[in-house]
C-alpha positions as CSV (number, residue, x, y, z in Angstrom):
1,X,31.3,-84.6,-30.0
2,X,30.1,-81.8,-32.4
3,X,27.7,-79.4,-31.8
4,X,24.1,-80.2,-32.8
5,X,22.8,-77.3,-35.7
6,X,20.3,-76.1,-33.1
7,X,23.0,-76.0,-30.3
8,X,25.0,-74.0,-32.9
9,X,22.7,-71.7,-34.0
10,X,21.8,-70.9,-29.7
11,X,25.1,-69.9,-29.4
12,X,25.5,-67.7,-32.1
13,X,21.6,-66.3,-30.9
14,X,23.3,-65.7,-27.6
15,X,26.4,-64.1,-28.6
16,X,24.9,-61.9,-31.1
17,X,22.8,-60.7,-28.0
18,X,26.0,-60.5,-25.7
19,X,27.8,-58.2,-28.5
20,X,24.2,-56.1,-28.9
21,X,24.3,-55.5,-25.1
22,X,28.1,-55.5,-24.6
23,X,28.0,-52.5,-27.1
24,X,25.0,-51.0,-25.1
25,X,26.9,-51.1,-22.0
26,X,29.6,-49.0,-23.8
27,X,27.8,-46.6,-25.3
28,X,25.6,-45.5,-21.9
29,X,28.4,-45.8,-19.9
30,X,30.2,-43.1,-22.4
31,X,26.9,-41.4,-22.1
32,X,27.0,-41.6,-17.9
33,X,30.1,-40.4,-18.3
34,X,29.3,-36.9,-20.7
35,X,26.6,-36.6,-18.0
36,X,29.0,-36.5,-15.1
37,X,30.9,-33.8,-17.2
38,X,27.8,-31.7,-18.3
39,X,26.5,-31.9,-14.9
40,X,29.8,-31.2,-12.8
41,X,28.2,-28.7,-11.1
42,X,24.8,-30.6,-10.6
43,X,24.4,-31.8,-6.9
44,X,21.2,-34.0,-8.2
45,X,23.7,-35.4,-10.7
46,X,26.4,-36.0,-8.1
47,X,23.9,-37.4,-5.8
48,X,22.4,-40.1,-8.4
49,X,25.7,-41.3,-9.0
50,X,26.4,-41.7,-5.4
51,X,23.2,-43.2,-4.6
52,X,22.3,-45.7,-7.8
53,X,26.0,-47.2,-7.8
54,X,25.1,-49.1,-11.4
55,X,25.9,-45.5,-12.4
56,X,29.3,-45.5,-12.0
57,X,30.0,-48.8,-13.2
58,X,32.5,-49.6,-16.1
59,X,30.8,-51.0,-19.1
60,X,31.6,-54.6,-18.1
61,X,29.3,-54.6,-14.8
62,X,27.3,-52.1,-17.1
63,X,26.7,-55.3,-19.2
64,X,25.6,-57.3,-16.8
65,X,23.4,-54.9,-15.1
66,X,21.4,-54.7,-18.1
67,X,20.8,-58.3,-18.4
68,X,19.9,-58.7,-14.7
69,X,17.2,-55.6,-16.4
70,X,16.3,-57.8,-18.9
71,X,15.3,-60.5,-16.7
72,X,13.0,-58.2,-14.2
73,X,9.6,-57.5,-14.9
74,X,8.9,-53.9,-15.6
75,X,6.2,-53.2,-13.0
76,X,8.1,-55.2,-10.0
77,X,10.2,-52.4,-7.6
78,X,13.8,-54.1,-9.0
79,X,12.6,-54.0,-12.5
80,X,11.3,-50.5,-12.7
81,X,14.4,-49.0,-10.5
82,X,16.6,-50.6,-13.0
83,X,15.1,-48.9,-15.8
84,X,15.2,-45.6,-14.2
85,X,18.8,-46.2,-14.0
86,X,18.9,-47.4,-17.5
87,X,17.5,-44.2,-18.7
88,X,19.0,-42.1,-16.0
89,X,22.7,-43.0,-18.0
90,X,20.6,-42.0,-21.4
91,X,19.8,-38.7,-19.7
92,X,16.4,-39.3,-20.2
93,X,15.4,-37.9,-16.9
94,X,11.5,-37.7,-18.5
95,X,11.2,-41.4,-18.6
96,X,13.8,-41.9,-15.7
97,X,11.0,-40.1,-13.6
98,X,8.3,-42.2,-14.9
99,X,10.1,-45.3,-13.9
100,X,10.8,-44.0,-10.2
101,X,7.4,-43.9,-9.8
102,X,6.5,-46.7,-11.0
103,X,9.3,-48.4,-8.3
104,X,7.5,-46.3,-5.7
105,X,4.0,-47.5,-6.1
106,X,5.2,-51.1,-6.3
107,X,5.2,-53.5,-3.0
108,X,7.7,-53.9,-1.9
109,X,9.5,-54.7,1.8
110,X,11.2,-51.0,2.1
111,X,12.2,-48.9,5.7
112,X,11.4,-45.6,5.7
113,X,14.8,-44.4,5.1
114,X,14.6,-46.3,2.1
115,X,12.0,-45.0,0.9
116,X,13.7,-41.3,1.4
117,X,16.0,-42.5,-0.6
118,X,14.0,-43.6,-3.9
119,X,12.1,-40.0,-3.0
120,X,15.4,-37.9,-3.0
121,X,16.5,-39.6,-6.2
122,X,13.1,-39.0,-7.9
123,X,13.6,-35.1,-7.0
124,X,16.7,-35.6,-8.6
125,X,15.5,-37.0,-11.4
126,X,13.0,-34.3,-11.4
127,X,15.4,-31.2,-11.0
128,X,17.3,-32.1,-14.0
129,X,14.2,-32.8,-16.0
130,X,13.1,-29.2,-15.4
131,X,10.4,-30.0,-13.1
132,X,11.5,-27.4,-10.5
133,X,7.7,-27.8,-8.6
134,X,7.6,-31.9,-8.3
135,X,11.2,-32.2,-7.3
136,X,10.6,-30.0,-4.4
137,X,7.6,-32.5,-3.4
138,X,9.6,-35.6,-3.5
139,X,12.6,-33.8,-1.3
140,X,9.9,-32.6,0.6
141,X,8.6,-36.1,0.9
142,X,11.6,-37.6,1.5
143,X,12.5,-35.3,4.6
144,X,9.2,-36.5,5.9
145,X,10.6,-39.9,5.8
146,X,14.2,-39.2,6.8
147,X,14.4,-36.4,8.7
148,X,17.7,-37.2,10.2
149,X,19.6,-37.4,7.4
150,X,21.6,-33.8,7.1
151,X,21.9,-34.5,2.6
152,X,18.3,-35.0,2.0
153,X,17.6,-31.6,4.1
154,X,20.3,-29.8,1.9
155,X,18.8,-30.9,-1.4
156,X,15.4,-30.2,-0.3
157,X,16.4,-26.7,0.3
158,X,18.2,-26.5,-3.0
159,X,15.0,-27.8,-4.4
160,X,12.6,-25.6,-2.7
161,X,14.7,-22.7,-3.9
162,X,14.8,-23.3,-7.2
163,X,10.6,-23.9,-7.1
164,X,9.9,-20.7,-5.4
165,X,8.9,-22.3,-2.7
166,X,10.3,-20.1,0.3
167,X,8.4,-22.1,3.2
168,X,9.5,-25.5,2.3
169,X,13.2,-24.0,1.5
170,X,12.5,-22.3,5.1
171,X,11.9,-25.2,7.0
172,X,14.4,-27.5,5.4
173,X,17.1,-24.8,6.2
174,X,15.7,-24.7,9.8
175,X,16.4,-28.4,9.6
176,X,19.4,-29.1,8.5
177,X,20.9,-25.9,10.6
178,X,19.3,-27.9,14.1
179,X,21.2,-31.3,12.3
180,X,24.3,-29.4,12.4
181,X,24.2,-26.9,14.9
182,X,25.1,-24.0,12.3
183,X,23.7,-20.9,14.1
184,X,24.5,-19.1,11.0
185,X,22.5,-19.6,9.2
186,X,19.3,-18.2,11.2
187,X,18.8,-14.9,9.5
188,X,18.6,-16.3,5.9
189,X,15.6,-19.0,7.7
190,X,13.4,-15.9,9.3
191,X,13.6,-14.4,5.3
192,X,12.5,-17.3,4.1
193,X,9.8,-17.6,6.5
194,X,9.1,-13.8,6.2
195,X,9.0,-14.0,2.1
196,X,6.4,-16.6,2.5
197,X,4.4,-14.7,5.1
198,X,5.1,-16.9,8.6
199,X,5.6,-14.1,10.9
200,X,5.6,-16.1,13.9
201,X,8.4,-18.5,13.1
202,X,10.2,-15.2,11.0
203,X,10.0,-13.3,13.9
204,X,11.3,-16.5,15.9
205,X,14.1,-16.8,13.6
206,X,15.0,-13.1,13.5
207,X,14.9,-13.6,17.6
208,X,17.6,-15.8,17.9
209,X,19.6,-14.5,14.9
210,X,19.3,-11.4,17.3
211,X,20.8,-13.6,20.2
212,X,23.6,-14.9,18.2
213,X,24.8,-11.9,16.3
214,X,23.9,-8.9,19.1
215,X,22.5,-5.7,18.3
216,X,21.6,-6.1,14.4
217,X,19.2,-2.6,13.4
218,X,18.3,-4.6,10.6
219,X,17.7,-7.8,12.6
220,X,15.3,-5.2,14.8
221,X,13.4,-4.0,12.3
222,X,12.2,-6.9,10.6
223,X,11.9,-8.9,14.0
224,X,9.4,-5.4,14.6
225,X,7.9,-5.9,11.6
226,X,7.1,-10.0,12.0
227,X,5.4,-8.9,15.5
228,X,3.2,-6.0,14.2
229,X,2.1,-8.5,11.9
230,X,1.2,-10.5,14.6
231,X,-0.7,-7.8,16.3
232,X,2.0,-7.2,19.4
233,X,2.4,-3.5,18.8
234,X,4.1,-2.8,22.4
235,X,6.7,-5.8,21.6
236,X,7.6,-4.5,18.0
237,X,7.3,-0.7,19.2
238,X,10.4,-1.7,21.4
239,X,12.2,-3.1,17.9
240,X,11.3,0.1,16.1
241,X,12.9,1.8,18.7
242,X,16.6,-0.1,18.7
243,X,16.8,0.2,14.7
244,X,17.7,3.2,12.7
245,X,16.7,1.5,9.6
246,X,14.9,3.4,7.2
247,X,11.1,3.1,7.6
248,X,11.5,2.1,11.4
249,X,10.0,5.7,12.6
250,X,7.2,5.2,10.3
251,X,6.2,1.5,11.4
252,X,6.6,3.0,15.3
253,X,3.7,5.4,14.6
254,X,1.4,2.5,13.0
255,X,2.0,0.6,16.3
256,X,1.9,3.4,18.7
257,X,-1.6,4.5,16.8
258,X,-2.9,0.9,16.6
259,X,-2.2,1.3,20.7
260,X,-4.2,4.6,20.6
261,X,-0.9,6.5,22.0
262,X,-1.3,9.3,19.4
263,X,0.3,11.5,21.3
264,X,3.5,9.5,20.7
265,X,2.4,8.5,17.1
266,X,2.6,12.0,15.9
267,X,5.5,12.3,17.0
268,X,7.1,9.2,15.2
269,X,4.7,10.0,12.4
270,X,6.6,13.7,11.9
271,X,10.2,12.4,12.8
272,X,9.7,10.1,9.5
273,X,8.9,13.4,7.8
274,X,11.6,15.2,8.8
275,X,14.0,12.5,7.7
276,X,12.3,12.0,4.6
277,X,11.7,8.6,4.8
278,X,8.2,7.5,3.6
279,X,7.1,11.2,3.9
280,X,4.1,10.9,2.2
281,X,3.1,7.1,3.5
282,X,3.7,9.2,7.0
283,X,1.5,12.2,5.9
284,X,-0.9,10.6,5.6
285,X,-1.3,8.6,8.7
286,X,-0.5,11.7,10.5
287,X,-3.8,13.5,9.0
288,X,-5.7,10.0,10.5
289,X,-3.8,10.5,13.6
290,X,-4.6,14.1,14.3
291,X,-8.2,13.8,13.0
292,X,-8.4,10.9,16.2
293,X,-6.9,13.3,17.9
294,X,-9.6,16.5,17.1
295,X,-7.1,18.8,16.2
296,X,-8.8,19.5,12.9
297,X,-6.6,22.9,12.0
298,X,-3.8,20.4,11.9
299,X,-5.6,18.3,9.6
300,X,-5.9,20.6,7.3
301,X,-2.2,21.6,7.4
302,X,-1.1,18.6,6.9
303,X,-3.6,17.1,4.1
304,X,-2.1,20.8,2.3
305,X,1.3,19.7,2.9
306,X,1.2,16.4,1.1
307,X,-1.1,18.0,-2.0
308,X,2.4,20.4,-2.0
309,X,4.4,17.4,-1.8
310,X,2.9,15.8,-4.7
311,X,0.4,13.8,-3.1
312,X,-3.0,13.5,-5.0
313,X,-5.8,15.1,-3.6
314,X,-8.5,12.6,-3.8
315,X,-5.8,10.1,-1.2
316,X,-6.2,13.0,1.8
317,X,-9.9,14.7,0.7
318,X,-12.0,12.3,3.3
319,X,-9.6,13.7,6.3
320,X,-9.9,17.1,5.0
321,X,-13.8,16.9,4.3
322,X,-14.0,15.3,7.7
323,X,-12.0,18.1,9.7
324,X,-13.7,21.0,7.9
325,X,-17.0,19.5,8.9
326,X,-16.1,19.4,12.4
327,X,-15.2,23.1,11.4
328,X,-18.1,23.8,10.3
329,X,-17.2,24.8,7.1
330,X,-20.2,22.4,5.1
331,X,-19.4,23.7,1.5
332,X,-15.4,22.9,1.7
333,X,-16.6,19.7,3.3
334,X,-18.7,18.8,0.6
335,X,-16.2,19.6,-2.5
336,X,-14.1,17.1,-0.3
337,X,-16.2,14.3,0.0
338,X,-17.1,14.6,-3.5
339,X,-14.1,14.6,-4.5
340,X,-13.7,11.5,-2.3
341,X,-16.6,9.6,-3.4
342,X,-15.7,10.4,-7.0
343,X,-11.8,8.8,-6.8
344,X,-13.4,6.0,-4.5
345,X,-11.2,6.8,-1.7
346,X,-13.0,6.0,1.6
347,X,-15.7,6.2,-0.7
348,X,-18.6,4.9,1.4
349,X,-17.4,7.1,4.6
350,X,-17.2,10.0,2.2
351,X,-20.8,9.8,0.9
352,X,-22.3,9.1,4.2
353,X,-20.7,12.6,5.3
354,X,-21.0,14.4,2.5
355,X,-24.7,13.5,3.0
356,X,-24.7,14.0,6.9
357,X,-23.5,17.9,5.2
358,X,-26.6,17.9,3.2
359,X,-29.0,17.4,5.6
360,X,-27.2,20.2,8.0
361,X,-27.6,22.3,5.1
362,X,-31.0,22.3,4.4
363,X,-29.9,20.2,0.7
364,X,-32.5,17.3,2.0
365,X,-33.5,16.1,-1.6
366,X,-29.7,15.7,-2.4
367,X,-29.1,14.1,1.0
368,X,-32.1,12.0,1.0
369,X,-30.9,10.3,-2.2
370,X,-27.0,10.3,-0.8
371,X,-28.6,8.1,2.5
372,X,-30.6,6.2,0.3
373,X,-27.5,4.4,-1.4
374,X,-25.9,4.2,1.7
375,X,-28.6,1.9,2.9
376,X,-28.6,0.2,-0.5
377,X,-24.9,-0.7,0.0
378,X,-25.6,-1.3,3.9
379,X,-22.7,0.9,4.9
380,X,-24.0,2.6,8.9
381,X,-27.4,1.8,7.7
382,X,-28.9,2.5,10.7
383,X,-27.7,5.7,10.7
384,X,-28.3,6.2,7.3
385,X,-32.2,5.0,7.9
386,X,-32.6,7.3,10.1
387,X,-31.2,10.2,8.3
388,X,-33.2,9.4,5.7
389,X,-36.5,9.5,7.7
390,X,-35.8,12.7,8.5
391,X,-34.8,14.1,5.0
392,X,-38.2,12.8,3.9
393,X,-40.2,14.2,7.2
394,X,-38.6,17.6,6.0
395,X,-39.6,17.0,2.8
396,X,-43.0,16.7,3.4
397,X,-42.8,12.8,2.6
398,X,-44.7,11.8,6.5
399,X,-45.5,7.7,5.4
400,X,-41.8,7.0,3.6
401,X,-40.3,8.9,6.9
402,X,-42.2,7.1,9.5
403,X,-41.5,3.4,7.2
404,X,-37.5,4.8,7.4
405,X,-37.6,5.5,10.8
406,X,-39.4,2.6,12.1
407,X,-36.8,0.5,9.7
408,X,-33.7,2.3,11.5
409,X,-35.7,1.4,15.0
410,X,-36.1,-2.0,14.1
411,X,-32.8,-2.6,13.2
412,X,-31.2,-1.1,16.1
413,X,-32.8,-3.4,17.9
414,X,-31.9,-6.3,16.1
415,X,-28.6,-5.1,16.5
């Protein structure tokens, strides 16, 4: 029996729209297959043709793909993943994205592993989109979901690397070294966790990087330097002392001060300038070390000593101004703590004593008006209330003392 006209002219509908899409088919699967070549290196790409098989299809099952798309509505989970395909093989990663979230947000009867899986293909997607920053949030994400699985672990680190992102890089490392016992890779996770400033699981790390590999100076010295962080001088003292790395000497003094051994700090302190290793970092806290200490002639040596080295004045002028003070030399004291207040090193502390010099010389105009700011910038303002109140009782000024004074009683007792 012939065909009726309408039959006829559905068929020829029909094929024209099988050829359309049959021609579709070829042309992204050509595309998917430039892609694998331009991205031979990529282990997104590699991992979104593992994962979304349609990928990898040859242009017939291609074909038919697409008409199973055509069918699906474009909000529904299937019909939104299918487009992300679609447009993955386009390498239209932008819209790809787009798509995978869509597929994300709509219900639909997923597991969590699942779900770590459309995560780590949006990161994917992401990466080779040039959205280093979301695609280390959706790996991140999908480790949440899956921590178990040893690939999602490895691309999240690969991810969090190339975002800048050292802690999540640092604890996806962690994770995927416990997955697969790799005690090699421990140093690389306490950087990490250094570089983004987690000096109790850095310090961790560099701990049993320490028990694996033995006797490591350098291993020692930053394990030192993760507990000093932490405040646990005595425990990063002992680290400073099994490295010969450059700078340990130096970060021995800082703990042995911060311990109040300055005894031994000087020592450290001095052993760092003899090797010439942060000479003038170690200068300097050797002049705040022997000032603690009261040996002020030493003070003076040494604040000379790093002017000679090239050191600027104005960095050592509050130690020197302090130990001629306690000299009793007022007038060098006073060029110092000018000099001081005028650089804005230990600015505050400098124009308190350079005032407390004042007074002692009889300057009580000059250092009423020194004490007076200190109090208006409520640096020892006690002290510097009570100063004052005498400055203006020697200057004749009885009502203003006695309001100081009272003021400087008053808060004391507050206090």
């Amino acid at each position: 029996m012939p065909a009726t006209k309408g039959h006829r002219k559905g068929q020829r509908i029909l094929a024209a729209a099988l050829v359309v899409v049959m021609v579709i088919g070829i042309i992204i699967v050509d595309q998917t297959g430039l892609g694998r070549r331009r991205y031979g290196d990529s282990q997104a790409y590699a991992y979104l043709h593992e994962s979304m098989e349609c990928l990898s299809y040859g242009w017939p099952r291609w074909m038919m793909y697409l008409l199973g798309t055509l069918f699906t509505q474009a909000d529904s989970a299937d019909g939104a993943f299918r487009r992300a395909c679609e447009s993955v093989a386009n390498e239209d990663f932008g819209q790809a994205a787009e798509w995978m979230r869509v597929c994300l947000e709509a219900p639909a009867d997923r597991t969590a592993q699942d779900s770590a899986t459309l995560y780590l293909q949006l990161a994917c997607i992401q990466s080779l989109a040039g959205n280093a920053a979301d695609a280390a949030v959706s790996a991140q994400r999908a480790a949440q979901l899956d921590p178990e699985r040893v690939q999602i672990q490895q691309l999240c680190y690969q991810f969090s690397l190339e975002a800048h992102d050292s802690l999540g890089a640092a604890v996806a490392l962690a994770s995927y070294a416990a997955l697969m016992s790799d005690t090699s890779r421990y140093e690389e996770i306490a950087d990490l966790y250094l570089q983004a400033g987690n000096y109790t699981e850095s310090g961790r790390f560099y701990g049993l990087a320490l028990e694996t590999n033995g006797s490591d100076q350098r291993l020692f010295y930053l394990r030192g330097t993760c507990l000093m962080l932490q405040g646990r001088y005595r425990e990063a003292i002992a680290d400073f002392s099994n490295s010969e790395m450059s700078g340990s000497l130096y970060a021995k003094g800082i703990c042995q001060m911060a311990i109040n051994d300055l005894e031994g700090a000087a020592a450290s302190l001095e052993a760092s300038i003899e090797r010439g290793e942060q000479a003038g970092e170690a200068r300097l806290m050797l002049a705040a070390c022997r000032l603690e200490e009261g040996d002020y002639e030493a003070v003076e040596r040494v604040c000379d000593e790093y002017v000679q080295a090239g050191g600027a004045y104005a960095e050592v002028a509050y130690y020197q101004g302090t130990a001629r003070m306690m000299l009793g030399d007022y007038p060098g004291a006073l060029e110092a703590f000018d000099t001081a207040v005028a650089s804005n090193y230990f600015a505050q502390e400098s124009l308190f004593s350079a005032a407390q010099c004042r007074y002692l010389t009889g300057e009580y105009e000059a250092a009423a008006e020194q004490f007076e700011r200190c109090v208006q910038a409520q640096f020892n303002t006690v002290q510097s209330q009570y100063y004052l109140g005498l400055c203006l009782a020697a200057l004749g000024q009885n009502e203003q003392a006695e309001a100081a004074l009272l003021q400087a009683l008053g808060e004391e007792a507050d206090g």
